[in-house]
C-alpha positions as CSV (number, residue, x, y, z in Angstrom):
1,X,31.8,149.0,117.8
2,X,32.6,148.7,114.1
3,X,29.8,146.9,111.7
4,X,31.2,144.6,109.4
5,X,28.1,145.6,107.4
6,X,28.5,149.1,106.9
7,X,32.2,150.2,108.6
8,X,35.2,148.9,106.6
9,X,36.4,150.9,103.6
10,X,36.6,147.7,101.6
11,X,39.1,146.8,99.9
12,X,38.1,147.0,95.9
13,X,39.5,144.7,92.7
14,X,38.7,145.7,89.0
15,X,36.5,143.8,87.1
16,X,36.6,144.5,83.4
17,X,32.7,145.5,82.7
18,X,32.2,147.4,79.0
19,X,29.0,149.3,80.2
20,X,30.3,150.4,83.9
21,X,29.8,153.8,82.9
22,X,26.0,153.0,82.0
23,X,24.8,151.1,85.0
24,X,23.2,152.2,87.8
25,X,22.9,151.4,91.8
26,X,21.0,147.9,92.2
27,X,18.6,146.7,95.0
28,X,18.7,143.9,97.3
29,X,15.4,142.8,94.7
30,X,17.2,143.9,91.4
31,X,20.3,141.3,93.0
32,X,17.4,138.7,94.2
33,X,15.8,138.6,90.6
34,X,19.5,137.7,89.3
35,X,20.4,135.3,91.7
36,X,17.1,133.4,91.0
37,X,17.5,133.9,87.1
38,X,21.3,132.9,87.7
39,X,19.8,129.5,89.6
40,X,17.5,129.2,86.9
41,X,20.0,128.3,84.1
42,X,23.5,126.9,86.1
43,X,23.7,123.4,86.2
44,X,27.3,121.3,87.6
45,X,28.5,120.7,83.6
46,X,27.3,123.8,82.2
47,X,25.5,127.3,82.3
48,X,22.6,127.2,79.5
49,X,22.6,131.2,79.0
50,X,19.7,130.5,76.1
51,X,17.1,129.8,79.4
52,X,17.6,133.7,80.5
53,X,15.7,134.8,77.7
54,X,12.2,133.0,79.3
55,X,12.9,135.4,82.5
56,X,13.2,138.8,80.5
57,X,17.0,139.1,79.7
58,X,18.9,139.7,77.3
59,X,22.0,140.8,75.9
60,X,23.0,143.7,76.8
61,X,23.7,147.3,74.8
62,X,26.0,150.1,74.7
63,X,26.1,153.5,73.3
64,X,28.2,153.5,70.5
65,X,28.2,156.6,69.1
66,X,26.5,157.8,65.5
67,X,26.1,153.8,65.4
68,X,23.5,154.0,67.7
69,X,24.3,150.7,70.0
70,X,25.8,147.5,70.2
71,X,25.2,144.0,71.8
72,X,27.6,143.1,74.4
73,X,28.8,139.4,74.4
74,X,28.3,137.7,77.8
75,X,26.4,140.7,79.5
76,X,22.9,140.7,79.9
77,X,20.0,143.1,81.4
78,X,16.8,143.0,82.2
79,X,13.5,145.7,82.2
80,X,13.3,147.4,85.2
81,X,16.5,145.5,86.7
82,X,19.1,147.4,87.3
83,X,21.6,144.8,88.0
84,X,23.6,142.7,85.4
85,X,24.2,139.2,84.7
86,X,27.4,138.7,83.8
87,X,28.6,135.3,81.8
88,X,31.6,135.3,80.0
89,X,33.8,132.9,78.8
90,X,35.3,132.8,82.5
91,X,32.3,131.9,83.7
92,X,31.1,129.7,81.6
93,X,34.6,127.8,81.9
94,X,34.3,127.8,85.4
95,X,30.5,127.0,85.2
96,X,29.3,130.0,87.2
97,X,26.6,132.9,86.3
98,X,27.4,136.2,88.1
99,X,25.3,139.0,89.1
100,X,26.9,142.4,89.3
101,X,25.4,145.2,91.3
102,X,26.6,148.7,91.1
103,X,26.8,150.2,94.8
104,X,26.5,153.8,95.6
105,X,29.6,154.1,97.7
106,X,31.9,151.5,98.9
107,X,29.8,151.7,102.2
108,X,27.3,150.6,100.7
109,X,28.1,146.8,100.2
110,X,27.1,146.4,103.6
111,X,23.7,147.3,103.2
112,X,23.2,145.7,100.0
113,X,24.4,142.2,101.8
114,X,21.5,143.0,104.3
115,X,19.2,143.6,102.0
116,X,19.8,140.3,100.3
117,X,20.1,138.5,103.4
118,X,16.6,139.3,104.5
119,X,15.6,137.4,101.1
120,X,17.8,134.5,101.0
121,X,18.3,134.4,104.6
122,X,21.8,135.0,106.8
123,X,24.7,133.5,105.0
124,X,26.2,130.7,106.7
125,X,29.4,131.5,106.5
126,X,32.1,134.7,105.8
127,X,35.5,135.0,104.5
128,X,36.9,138.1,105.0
129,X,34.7,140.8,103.1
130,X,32.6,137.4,101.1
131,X,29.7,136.2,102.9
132,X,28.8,132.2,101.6
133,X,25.3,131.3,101.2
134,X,24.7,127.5,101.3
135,X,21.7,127.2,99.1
136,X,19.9,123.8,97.9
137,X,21.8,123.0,94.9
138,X,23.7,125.5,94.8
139,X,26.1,128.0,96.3
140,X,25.9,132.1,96.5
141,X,29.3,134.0,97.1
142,X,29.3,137.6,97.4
143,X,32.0,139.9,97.7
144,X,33.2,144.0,96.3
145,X,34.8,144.3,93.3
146,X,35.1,147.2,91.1
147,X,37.8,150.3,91.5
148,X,36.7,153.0,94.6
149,X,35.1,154.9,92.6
150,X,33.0,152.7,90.4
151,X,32.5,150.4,93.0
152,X,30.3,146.5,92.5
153,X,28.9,143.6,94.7
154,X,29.3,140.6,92.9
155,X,26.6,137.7,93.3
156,X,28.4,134.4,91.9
157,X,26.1,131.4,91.8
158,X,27.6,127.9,91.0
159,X,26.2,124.8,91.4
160,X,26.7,122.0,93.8
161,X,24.6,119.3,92.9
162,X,21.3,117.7,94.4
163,X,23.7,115.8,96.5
164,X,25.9,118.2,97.6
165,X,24.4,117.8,101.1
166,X,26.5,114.7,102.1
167,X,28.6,114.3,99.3
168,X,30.4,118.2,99.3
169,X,33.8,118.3,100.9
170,X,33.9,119.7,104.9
171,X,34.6,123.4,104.0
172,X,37.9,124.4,105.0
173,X,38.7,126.5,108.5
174,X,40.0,129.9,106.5
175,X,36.8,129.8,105.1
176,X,34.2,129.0,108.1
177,X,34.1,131.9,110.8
178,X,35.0,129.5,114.0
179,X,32.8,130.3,117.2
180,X,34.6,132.5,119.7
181,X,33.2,131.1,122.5
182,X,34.3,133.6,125.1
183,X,35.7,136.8,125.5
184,X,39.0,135.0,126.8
185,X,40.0,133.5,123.5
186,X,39.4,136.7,121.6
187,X,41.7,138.6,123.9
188,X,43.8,135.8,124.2
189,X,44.5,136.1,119.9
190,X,44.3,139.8,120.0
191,X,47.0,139.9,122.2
192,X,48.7,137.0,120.3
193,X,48.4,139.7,116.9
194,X,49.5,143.0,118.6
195,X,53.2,142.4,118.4
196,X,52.8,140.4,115.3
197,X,52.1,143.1,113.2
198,X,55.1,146.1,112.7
199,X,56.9,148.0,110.8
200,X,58.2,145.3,108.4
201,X,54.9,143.9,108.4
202,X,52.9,140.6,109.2
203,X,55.6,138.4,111.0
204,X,54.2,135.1,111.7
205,X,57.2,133.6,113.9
206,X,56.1,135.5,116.6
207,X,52.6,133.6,116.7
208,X,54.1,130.4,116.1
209,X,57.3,131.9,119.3
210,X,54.1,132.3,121.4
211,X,52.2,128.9,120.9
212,X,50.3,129.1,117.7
213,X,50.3,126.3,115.2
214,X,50.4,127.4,111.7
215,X,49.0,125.6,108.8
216,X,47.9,126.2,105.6
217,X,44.0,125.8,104.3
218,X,42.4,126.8,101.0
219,X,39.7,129.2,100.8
220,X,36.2,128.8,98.2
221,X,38.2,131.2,95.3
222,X,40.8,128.3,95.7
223,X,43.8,130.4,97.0
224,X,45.9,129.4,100.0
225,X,46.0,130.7,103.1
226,X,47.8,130.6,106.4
227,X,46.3,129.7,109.8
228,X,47.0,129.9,113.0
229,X,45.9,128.3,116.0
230,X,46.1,127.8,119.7
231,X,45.1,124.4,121.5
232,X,42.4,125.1,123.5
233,X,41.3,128.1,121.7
234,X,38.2,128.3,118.9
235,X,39.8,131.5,117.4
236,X,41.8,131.7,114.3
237,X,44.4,134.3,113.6
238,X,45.3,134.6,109.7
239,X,46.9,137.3,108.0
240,X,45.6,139.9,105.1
241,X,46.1,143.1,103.6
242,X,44.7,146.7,105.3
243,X,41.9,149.2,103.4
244,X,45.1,151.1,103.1
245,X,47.8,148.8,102.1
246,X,50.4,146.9,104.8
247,X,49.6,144.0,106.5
248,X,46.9,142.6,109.2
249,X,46.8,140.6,111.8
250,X,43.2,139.7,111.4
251,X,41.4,137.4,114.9
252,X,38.3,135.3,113.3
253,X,35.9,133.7,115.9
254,X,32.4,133.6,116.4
255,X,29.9,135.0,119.6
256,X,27.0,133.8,120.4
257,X,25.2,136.2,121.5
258,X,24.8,140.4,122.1
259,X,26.1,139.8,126.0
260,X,29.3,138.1,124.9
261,X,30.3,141.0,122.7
262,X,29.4,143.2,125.1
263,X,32.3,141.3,127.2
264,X,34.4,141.3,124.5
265,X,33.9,145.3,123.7
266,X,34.0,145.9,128.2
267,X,37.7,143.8,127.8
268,X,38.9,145.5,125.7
269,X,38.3,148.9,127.0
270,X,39.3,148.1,130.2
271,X,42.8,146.6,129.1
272,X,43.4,149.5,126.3
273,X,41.6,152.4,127.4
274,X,38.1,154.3,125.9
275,X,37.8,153.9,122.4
276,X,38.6,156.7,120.0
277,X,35.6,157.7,117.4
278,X,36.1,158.1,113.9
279,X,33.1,158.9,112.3
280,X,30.4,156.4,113.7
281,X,33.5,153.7,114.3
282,X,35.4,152.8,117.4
283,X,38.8,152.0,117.6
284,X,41.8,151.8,119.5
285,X,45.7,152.3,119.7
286,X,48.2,150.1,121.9
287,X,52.1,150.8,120.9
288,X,51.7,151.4,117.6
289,X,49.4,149.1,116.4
290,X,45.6,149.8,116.0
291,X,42.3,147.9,115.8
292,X,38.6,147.4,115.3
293,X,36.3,145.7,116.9
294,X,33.8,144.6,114.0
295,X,31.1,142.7,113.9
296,X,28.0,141.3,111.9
297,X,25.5,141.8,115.4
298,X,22.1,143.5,115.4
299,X,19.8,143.8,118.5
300,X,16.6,141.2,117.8
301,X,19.3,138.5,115.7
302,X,19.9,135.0,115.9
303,X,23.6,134.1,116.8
304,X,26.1,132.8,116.3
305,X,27.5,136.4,115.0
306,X,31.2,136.9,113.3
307,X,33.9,138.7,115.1
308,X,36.6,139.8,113.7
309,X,39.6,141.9,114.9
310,X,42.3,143.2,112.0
311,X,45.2,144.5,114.1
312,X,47.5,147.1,111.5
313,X,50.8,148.8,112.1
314,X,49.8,152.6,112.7
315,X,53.7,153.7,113.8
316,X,55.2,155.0,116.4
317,X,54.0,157.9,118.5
318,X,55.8,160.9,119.0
């Protein structure tokens, strides 16, 4: 069964950092410190970045040759941190302080989530590789960035307001993982996504040819997205990009408990044969098309847990 925590080679986006070359791996405290420092100083109409001097930060420096170093704008560090705050003018446009963590490997992100969680508690909600924190006052968004080699876990804090509680908008279905319920409706969408994803690609007429209503939703980074669902059924389908290019078929829902995934993992084995192995992940392959059965689960955890299901176009067999 593949961990949404540590099995997915993610899917990484640049982020324009002068001193990448300088920083090193941060821990789930280094990334607590910001977060607190970032909560510290945002407020709904602006970020006051003067306040992050009273919690030993401060701008940042870079080697610059026979110059010795330089400040950077917008970048700041901290003694015996080693993750960055990061508040440019994006940020301060968009009223947002960021904290950017350097991983280790792209596997890493995972853990470093974990790690967090176990401070700030399990997020309350996930959209695709971002997990959503719903804090008092404010809201904690994580998710990769960086290129594969140089990859980062970003920690964005903006503010919500004291009464965000009752007065914040009903967040929107592509952004909440929607509980699964039973093993039924998962295999029901998986079976829903096999064909829908081929050579050409994501086609979402065959969904909406089999009973799925599609409609569009926005997710927190304000882009669209497509949905689709079945009456009756909890599950979502919506479509994506693979680790390695092409598209996804990607089954969203929600177990839970540890014996409904165990259904869930029994299902499909029984209808698609023993899983192949690669490295510690399971997955299988059904006529051309292959998936993964990932999950956020760990023995000893409070449910509900996410469950997701990305269905790619592997090709024929010969």
């Amino acid at each position: 069964m593949r961990s949404l925590a540590t099995g997915a080679v993610l899917p990484f986006l640049a982020y324009a950092a002068p001193v990448s070359a300088q920083i090193v791996p941060a821990s789930a405290a280094d990334v607590w410190d910001g977060v607190q420092s970032c909560e510290a100083i945002t407020e709904t109409d602006r970020v006051q970045t003067t306040r992050l001097s009273a919690a030993g930060w401060s701008e940042a420096k870079r080697r610059s040759g026979e110059r010795g170093t330089r400040k950077l704008a917008g970048i700041y560090e901290k003694d015996g941190n080693d993750a960055l705050i990061v508040i440019g003018r994006e940020e301060l446009e968009g009223k947002r302080c960021v904290v950017l963590a350097r991983l280790e490997s792209t596997s890493a992100y995972g853990e470093l989530v974990k790690g967090v969680a176990e401070l700030a508690g399990m997020p309350d909600r996930q959209e695709e590789y971002a997990y959503i924190w719903d804090r008092p006052g404010f809201t904690l968004r994580v998710e990769p960035s960086g290129k594969q080699s140089e990859p980062n876990a970003l920690f964005t804090v903006t503010a919500i307001g004291d009464s965000a509680s009752t007065d914040a908008p009903v967040p929107s279905p592509a952004s909440v993982a929607t509980p699964a319920g039973s093993s039924d409706a998962v295999l029901a969408a998986l079976k829903a996504c096999l064909p829908a994803v081929g050579a050409n690609g994501f086609d979402g007429s065959v969904l909406t040819g089999s009973g799925w209503s599609k409609s569009v939703a926005q997710t927190a980074s304000g882009a669209d997205i497509d949905l689709y669902e079945s009456e009756g059924s909890d599950v979502l389908i919506t479509p994506g990009s693979g680790d390695q290019g092409g598209d996804v078929c990607l089954v969203r829902g929600q177990v839970d408990d540890g014996a409904t995934l165990d259904n869930i993992r029994a299902a499909l084995t029984g209808l698609y044969g023993t899983p192949e192995a690669d490295g510690g992940d399971l997955y299988w392959i059904e006529d051309g098309s292959v998936f993964y059965l990932m999950t956020n689960f760990e023995p000893g955890g409070e449910g509900p847990f996410a469950v997701q299901i990305p269905v790619s176009y592997a090709g024929e067999s010969e």
